[in-house]
N, C-alpha and C positions, 0 to 999 in steps of 0.2 A: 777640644772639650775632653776633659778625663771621665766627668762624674757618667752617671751610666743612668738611662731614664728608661721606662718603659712603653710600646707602642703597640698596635695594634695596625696590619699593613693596610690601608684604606684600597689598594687594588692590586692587582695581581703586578709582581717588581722581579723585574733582572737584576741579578746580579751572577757575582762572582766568588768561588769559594775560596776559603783563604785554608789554608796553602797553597790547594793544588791546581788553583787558576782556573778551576770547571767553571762554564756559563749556566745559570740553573736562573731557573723560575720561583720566585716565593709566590703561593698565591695570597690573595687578598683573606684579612681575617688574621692571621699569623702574629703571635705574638712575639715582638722582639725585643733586645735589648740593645740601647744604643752606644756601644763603649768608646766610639771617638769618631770626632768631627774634625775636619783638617784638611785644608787644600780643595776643599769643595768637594768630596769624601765623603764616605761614612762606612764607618766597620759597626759592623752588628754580630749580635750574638742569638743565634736561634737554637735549641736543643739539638744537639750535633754536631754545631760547630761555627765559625766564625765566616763573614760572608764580608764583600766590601759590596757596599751602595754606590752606584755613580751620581754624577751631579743631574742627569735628565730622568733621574727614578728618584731626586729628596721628595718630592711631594709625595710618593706615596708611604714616607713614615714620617710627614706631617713638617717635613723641613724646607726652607724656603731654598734655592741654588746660593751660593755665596755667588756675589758680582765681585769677579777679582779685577783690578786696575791694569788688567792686559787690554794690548790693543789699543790706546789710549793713543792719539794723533802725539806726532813728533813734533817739535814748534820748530819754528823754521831755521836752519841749518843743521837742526843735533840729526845726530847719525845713531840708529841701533847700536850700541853698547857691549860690551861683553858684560859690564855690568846688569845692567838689563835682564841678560838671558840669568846670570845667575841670580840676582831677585827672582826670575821665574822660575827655576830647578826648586829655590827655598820656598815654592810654594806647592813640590809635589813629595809628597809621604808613604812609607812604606805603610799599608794598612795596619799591621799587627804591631807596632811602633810609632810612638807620638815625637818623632821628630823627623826633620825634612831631609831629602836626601841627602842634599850638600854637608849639612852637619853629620850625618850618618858617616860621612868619607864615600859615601856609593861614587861621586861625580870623581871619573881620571879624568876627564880631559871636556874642554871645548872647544869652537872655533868656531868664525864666524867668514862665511866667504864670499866674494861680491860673483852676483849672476849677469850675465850678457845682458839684463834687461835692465839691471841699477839694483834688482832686488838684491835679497840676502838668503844663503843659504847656512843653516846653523847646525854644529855638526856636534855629537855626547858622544862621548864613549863613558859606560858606566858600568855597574855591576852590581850586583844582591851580594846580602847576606852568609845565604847557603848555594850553593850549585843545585841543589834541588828544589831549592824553591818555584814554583808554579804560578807566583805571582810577577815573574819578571816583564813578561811581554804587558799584563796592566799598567805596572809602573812606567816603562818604558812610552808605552802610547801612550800614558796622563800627559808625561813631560814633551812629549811630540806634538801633543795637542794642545798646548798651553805655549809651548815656543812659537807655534805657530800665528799664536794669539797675538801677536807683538807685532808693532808696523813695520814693514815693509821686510818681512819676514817671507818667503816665497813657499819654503822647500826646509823640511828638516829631517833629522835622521840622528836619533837615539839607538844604537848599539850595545848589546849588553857581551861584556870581554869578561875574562876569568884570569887576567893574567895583570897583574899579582894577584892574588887571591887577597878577600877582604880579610881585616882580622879589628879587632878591638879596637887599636889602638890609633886606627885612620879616622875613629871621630872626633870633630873638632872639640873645641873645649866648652865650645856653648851647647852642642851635642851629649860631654858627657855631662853640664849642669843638667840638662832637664830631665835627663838620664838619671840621675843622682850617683852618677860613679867616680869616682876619685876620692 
């Protein structure tokens, strides 16, 4: 969602401050603004500054949790995918930014490794924006927590690397359409 609506917090909401990753309390009452919905998310705008909402705190700005198609039973012989995982990366977003990481270029790397048990363990190496950014370890854990959402998914681990450094020009091209850049 782009457009931007206005709320009133129905109880008191966790959330997280955008940039600098602080955990803070809105209390109930609070008027907010809601400028993006996305990946089961939400960025709000409060006099101050911008906050990301998680999915177990929409209801208290009146929004229902998206039901994403993770986790979804395997039919018989398919194998976890690396396709898979990356449909699931494309469902997690930088808060201050309306497109998903993948197309951002954030994702170097995946991998997918089989555990002694039959499980799978699924392995990111990624990276932000800015090196200072304070929002890494959110991103990071969305994408942890959503891989893990996937069957027969055990064990994951999302890493955030600096090397290469991100720049412009590693988002994809359906990145910079939504972007409107080129």
């Amino acid at each position: 969602m782009h457009s931007v609506s206005t709320v009133i917090l129905s109880r008191d909401c966790d959330v997280v401050q955008i940039p600098a990753g602080h955990a803070v309390t809105l209390p109930a009452g609070t008027e907010v603004d809601i400028t993006q919905t996305l990946g089961g998310s939400y960025t709000i705008h409060v006099t101050g500054g911008l906050y990301r909402v998680g999915p177990k705190d929409a209801d208290a700005i009146g929004m229902k949790p998206e039901e994403a198609p993770l986790g979804k039973p395997l039919a018989a012989g398919e194998e976890l995918s690396e396709a898979m995982v990356w449909e699931t990366l494309r469902s997690c977003y930088d808060p201050e930014i309306p497109v998903n990481i993948v197309d951002l270029g954030l994702v170097y790397d995946m991998g997918i490794e089989e555990l002694p048990s039959k499980g799978k363990k699924v392995f990111v190496k990624m990276t932000l924006t800015a090196p200072g950014c304070g929002m890494g370890a959110t991103i990071a854990g969305d994408a942890q927590q959503k891989i893990l959402m996937l069957p027969s998914v055990e064990d994951a681990s999302v890493e955030i690397v600096w090397d290469p450094a991100w720049h412009q020009s590693m988002i994809t091209a359906e990145g910079r359409r939504l972007l409107g850049i080129d």
